[in-house]
C-alpha positions as CSV (number, residue, x, y, z in Angstrom):
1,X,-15.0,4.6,0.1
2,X,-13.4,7.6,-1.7
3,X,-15.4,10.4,0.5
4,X,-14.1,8.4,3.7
5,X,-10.6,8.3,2.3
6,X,-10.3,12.0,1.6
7,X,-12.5,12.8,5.0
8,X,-9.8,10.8,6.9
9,X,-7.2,13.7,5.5
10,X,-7.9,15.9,7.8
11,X,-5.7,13.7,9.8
12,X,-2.6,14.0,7.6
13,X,-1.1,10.5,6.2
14,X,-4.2,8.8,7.3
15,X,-5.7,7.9,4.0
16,X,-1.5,6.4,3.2
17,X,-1.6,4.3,5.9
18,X,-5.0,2.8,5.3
19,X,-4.4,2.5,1.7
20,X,-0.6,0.2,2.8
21,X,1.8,3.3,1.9
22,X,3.1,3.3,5.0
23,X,6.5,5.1,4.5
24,X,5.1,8.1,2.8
25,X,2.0,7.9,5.1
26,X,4.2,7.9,8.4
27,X,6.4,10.5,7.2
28,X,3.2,12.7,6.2
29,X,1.5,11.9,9.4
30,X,4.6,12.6,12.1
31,X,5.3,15.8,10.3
32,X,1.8,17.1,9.8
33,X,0.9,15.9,13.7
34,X,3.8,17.8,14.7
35,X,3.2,20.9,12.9
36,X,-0.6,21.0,14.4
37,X,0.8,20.0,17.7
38,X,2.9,22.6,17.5
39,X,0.3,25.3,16.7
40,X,-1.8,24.3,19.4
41,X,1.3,24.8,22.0
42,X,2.5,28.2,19.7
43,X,-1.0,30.1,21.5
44,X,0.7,29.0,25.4
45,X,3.9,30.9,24.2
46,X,5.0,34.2,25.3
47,X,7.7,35.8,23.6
48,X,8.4,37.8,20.5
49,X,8.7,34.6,18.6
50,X,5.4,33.5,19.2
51,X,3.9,34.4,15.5
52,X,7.1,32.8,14.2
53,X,6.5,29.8,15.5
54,X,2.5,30.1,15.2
55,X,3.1,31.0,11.1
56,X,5.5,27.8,10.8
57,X,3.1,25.6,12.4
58,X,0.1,26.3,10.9
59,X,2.3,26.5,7.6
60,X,4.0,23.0,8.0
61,X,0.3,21.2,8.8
62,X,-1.7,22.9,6.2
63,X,0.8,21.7,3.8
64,X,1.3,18.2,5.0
65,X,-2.8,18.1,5.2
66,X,-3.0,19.7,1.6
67,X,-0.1,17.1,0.9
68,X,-3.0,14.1,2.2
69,X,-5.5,15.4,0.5
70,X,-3.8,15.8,-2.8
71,X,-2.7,12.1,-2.7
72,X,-6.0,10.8,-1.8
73,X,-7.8,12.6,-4.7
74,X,-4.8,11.2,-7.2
75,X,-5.1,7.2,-6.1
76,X,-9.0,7.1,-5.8
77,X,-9.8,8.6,-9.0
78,X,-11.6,6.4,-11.6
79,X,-8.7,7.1,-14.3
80,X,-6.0,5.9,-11.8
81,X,-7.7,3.2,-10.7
82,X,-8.6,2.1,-14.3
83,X,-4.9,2.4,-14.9
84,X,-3.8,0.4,-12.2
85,X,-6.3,-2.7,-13.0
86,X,-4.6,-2.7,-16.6
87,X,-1.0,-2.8,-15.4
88,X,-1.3,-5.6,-13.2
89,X,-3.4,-7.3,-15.7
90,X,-0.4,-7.2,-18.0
91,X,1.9,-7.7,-15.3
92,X,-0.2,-10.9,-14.0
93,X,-0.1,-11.8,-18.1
94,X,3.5,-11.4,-18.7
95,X,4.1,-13.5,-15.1
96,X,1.9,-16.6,-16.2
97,X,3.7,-16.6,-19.9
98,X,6.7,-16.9,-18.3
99,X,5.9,-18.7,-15.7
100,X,4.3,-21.5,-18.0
101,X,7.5,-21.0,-20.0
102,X,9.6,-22.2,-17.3
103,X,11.4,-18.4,-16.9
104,X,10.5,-18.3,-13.4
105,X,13.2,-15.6,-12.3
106,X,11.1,-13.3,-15.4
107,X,7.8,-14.3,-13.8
108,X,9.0,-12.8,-10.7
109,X,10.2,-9.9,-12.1
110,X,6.6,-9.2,-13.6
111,X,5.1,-10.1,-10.3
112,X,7.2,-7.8,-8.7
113,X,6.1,-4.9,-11.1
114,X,2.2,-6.0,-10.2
115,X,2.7,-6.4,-6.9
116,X,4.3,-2.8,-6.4
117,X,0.7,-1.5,-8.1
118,X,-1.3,-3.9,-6.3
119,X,-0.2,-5.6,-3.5
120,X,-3.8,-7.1,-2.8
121,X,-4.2,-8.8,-6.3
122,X,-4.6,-12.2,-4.8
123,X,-3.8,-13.7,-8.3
124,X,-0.6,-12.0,-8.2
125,X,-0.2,-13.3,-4.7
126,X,-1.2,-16.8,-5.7
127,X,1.1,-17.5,-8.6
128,X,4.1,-15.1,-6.3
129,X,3.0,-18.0,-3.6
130,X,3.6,-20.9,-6.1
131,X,7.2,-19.6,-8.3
132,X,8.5,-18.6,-4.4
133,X,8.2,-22.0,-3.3
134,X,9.6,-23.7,-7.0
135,X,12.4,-21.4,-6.3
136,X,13.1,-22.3,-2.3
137,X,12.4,-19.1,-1.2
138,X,10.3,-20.1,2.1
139,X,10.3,-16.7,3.6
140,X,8.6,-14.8,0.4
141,X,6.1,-18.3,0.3
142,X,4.8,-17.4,3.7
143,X,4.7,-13.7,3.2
144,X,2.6,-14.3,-0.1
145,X,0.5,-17.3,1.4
146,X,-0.3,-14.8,4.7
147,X,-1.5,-12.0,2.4
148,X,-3.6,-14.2,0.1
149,X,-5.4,-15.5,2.8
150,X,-5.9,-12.2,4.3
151,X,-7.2,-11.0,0.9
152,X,-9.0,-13.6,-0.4
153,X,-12.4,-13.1,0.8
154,X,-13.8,-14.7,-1.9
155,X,-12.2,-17.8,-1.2
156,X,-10.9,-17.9,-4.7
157,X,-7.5,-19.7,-4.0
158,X,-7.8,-21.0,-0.6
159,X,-8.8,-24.6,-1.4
160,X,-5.9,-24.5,-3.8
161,X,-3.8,-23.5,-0.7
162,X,-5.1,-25.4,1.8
163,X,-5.0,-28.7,-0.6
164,X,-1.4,-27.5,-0.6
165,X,-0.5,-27.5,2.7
166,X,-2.3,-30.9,3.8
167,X,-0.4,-32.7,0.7
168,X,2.7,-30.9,2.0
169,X,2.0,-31.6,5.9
170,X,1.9,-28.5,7.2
């Protein structure tokens, strides 16, 4: 998966958006596209600004691509992954403390935090699932119930949600 990630940087902001970072990936990916873009169109100019604008381009993709690749070597390495597994441990631990403590607005804090890291952890999407509905938030319910089924794939929760929604009538 990590080869096809930093392959996919030729395209720059590809591996972003694959990997859910869309902001950073668009950006990347509408500035690089443009500079290569505009490279391609710089050898069709005539002028005497024609290895200005050829420089800039190729300067502006090769950055945005080197940009890519940079990122994609950072968030696939073992370290960083290892890294990120511990913090949303801890943040799942700290959310299910205070969750069982009745501190629900903490446990959302902490799922928040995980969340951020992880935003496929379908434990951290399960108990997000259960405190947003204790608290009435139906919107952030759905959002959490539509990712967990989209990343369970184990099945791990979706009895537990399904049960839910037949008691609940939905």
């Amino acid at each position: 998966m990590r080869f096809l990630l930093i392959f996919s940087s030729v395209i720059p902001g590809l591996p972003l958006l694959l990997h859910g970072r869309y902001g950073y990936g668009l950006l990347l990916f509408l500035f690089g596209s443009a500079s290569w873009i505009l490279h391609l169109a710089s050898h069709l100019r005539i002028g005497d600004d024609r290895e200005l604008f050829l420089g800039g381009s190729i300067v502006g993709g090769i950055i945005c691509s080197l940009a890519t690749v940079m990122w994609t070597i950072h968030w696939t390495s073992e370290d960083r992954i290892e890294k990120t597994r511990r913090e949303v441990e801890s943040a799942l631990d700290e959310a299910q403390r205070s969750y069982l403590r009745g501190r629900l607005e903490e446990a959302r804090v902490s799922l928040d935090r995980g969340l951020k890291m992880d935003g496929r952890d379908i434990d951290l999407l399960f108990l997000d699932w259960q405190i947003a509905r204790r608290l009435g938030d139906e919107q952030r319910a759905r959002k959490s119930r539509r990712l967990l089924r989209k990343h369970d794939l184990d099945e791990k929760w979706l009895w537990e949600v399904q049960r839910e929604e037949l008691a609940r009538g939905r």
